[in-house]
C-alpha positions in Angstrom: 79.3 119.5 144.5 80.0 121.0 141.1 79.5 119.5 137.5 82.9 117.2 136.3 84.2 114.5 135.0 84.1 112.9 131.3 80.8 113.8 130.8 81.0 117.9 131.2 80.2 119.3 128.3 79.5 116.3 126.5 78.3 116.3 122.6 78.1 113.4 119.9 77.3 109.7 120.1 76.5 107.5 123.1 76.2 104.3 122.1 74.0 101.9 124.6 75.8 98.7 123.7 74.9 95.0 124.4 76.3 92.5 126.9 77.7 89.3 125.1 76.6 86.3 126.7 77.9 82.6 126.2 75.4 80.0 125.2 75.8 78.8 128.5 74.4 82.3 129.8 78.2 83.4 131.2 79.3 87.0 130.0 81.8 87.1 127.2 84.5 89.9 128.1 86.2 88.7 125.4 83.9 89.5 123.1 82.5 92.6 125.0 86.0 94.1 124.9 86.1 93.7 120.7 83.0 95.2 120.9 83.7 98.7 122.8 87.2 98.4 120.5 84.8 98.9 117.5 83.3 101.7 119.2 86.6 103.5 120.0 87.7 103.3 116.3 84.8 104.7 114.9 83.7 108.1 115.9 81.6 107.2 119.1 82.1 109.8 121.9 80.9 107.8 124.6 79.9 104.3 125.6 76.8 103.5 128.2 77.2 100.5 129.5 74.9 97.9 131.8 71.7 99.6 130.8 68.3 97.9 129.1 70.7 97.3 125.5 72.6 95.7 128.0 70.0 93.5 129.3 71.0 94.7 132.8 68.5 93.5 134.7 68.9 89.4 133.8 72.4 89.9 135.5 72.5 88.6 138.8 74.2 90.8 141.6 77.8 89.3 141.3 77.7 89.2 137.6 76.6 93.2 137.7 79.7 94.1 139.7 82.0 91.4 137.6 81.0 93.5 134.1 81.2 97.5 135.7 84.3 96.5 137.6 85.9 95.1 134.0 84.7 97.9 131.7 86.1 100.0 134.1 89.3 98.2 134.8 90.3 98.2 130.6 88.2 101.9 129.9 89.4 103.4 126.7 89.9 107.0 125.9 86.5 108.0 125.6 83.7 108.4 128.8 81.8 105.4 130.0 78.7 106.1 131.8 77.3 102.7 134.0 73.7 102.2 134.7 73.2 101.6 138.3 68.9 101.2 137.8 67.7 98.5 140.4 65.0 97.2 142.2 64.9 100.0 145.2 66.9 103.2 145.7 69.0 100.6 148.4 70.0 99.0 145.0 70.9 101.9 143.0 72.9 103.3 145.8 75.3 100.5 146.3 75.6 100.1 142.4 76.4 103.9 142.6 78.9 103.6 144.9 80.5 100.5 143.8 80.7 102.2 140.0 82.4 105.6 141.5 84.7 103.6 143.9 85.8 101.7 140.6 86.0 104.9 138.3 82.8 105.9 136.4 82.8 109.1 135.1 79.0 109.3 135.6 76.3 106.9 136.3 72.7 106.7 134.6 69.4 106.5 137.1 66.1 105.3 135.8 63.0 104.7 138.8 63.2 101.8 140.2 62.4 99.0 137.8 57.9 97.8 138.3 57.3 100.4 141.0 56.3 102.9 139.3 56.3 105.6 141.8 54.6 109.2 141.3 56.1 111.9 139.6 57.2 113.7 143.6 58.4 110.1 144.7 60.2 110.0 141.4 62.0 113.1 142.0 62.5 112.9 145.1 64.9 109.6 144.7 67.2 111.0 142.1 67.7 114.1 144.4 68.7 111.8 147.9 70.7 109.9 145.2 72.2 112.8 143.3 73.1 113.9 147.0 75.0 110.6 148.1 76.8 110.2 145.0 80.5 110.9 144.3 80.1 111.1 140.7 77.9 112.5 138.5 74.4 111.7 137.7 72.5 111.2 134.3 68.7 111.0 134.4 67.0 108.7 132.0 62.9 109.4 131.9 61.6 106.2 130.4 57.8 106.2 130.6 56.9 103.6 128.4 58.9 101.4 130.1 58.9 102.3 133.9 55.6 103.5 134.3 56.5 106.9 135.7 57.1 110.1 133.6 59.3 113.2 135.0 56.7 116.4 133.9 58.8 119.5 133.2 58.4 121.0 136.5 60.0 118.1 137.8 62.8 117.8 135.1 63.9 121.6 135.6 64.4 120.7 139.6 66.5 118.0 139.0 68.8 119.8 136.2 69.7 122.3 138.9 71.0 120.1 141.0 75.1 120.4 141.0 75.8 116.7 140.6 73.2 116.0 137.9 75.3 116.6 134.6 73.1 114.8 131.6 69.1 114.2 130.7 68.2 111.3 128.1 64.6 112.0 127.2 62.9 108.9 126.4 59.2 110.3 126.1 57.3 110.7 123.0 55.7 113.9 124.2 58.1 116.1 121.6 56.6 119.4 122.7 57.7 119.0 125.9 61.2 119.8 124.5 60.6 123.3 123.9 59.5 123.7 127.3 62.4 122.3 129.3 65.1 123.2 127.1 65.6 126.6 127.6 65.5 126.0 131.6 68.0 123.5 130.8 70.3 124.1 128.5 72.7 125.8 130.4 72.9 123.3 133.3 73.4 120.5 131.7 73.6 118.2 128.4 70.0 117.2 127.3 70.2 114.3 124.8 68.1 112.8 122.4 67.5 109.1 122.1 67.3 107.3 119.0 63.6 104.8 119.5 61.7 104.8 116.4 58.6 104.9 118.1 59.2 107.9 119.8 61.1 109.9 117.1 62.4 112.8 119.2 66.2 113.0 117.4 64.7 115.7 115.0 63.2 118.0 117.1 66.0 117.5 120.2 68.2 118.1 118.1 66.7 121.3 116.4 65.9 122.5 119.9 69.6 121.9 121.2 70.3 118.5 122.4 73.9 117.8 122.9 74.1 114.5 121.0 72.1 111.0 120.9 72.0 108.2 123.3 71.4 105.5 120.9 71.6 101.5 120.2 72.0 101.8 116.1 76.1 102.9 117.2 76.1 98.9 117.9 76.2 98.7 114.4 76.8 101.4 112.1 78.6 103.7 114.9 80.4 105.9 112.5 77.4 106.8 110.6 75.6 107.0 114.0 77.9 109.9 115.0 77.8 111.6 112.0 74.2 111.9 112.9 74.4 112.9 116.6 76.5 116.1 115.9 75.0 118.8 117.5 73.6 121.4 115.6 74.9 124.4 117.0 78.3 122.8 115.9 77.7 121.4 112.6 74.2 121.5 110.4 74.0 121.1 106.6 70.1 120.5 106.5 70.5 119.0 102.9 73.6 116.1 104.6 71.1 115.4 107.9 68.2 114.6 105.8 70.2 112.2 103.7 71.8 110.7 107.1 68.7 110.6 109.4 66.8 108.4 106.0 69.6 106.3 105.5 70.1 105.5 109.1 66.0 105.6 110.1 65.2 101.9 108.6 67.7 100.8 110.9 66.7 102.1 113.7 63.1 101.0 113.0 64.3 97.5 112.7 66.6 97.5 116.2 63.2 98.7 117.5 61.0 96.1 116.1 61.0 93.7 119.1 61.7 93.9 123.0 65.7 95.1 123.6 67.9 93.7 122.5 66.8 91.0 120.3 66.7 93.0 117.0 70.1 94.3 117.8 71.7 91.4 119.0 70.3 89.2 116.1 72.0 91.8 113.5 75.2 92.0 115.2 75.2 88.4 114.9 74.4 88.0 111.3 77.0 90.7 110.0 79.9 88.6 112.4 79.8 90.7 115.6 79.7 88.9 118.2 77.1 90.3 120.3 76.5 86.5 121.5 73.0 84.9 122.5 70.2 86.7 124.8 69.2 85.7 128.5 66.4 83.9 128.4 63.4 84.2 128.5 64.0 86.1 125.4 64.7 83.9 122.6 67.2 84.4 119.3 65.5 86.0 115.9 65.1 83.8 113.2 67.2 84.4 110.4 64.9 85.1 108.0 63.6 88.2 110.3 66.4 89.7 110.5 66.7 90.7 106.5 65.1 93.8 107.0 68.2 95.1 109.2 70.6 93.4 106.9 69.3 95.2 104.1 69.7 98.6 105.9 73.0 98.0 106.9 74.0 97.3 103.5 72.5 100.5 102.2 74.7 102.2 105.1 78.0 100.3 103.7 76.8 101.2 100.3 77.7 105.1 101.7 80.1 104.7 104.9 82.5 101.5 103.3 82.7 98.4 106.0 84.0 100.6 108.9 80.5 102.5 108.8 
């Protein structure tokens, strides 16, 4: 297999958005569809779809294959990448192949959600999947939240693999960075990600991440690409220090709870209809949600209404 597809080459924005639910728990396409609309007309080069934004793993098997097979059905101009994380590598390989027979452009991998298998066992399963799929592969390492955490050795196998085409780093060991990225860099994107509490869109960028896989672009997308430029293509140091405080409050606030009540709750409150959560999460009360308000404003202040 050879690298392809939407994603080759890809730089800017990737925007991790929500699913909308109902208040009686069913998915709003409806509302999902505005949603990516917004996206589209704003700057934002890609959209990732049915990942832990998306509150992915409350949908039930049927519902899963309802949203990818929709998304896909009414895509827009830009790439969408599908999350096909699951219980067991059986799962992920018949989300795989269900999102490439319906037209992904690339699919995202995480480990199995609560196994938490070793670093080899890790790697191991994105290779055998990398190998079955049609489409291309993106590797998200998410330690905090999946127990397992790709070392370098590890990530520099997997890049070299012809059908892996895209890395989201999700660890808060920054100087890792140094020490993949130049084994990397020419095999395929490596993206930041935009978690507060990790912090890594400074130095990926500086070291020569393509873009940022983020969940802010639910909200103030055009100021969220602005920011996810790579440098190699456009840097003004003076412009990205104004940009990365403007937008950092934000980010800290979509942050400040489990995904993606934060989010959700802000979407909500400046009339986006993001919809309700799946419980057992519950809805933010109002009055929590002024920190994010006031940062948004502050972006508007700048960026006008279509920020």
């Amino acid at each position: 297999m050879t690298r392809q597809g939407g994603f080759h080459n890809f730089t800017g924005s990737l925007v991790s958005g929500v699913t909308p639910f109902q208040q009686n728990g069913d998915i709003d396409f409806g509302a999902l569809d505005a949603l990516i609309e917004r996206q589209l007309s704003r700057g934002t080069s890609g959209i990732y779809l049915a990942g832990l934004t998306g509150e992915a793993t409350t949908l039930t098997e049927s519902e899963y294959f309802q949203l990818v097979e929709h998304v896909l059905d009414n895509k827009g101009p830009v790439p969408y990448l599908i999350g096909c994380s699951g219980g067991s590598e059986r799962d992920v390989l018949q989300r795989v192949h269900f999102a490439a027979e319906h037209g992904a452009e690339a699919v995202l991998l995480t480990v199995p959600h609560n196994m938490g298998p070793s670093t080899s066992q890790a790697t191991e399963f994105v290779l055998r999947v990398a190998d079955a799929s049609a489409v291309p592969i993106v590797l998200f390492n998410n330690p905090s939240r999946l127990l397992t955490d790709f070392d370098t050795e590890s990530l520099i196998r997997i890049a070299h693999h012809d059908n892996v085409i895209m890395h989201k780093e999700g660890s808060s060991l920054t100087g890792r960075i140094p020490e993949l990225l130049p084994h990397i860099r020419d095999q395929i994107s490596f993206m930041g990600d935009d978690c507060a509490d990790q912090d890594i869109i400074t130095p990926s960028l500086a070291m020569g991440a393509r873009g940022v896989v983020n969940v802010i672009g639910n909200i103030a997308p055009r100021a969220t690409a602005l920011l996810s430029r790579p440098w190699d293509e456009h840097f003004d140091p003076m412009e990205y220090r104004e940009l990365l405080a403007l937008v950092w409050p934000l980010a800290r606030f979509c942050y400040s709870g489990r995904l993606p009540i934060a989010v959700k709750a802000l979407m909500n409150e400046i009339g986006l209809p993001a919809g309700y959560l799946r419980r057992p999460l519950t809805e933010l009360p109002s009055e929590q949600v002024k920190p994010g308000l006031d940062a948004y404003h502050r972006i508007v202040e700048k960026f006008g209404e279509d920020c």
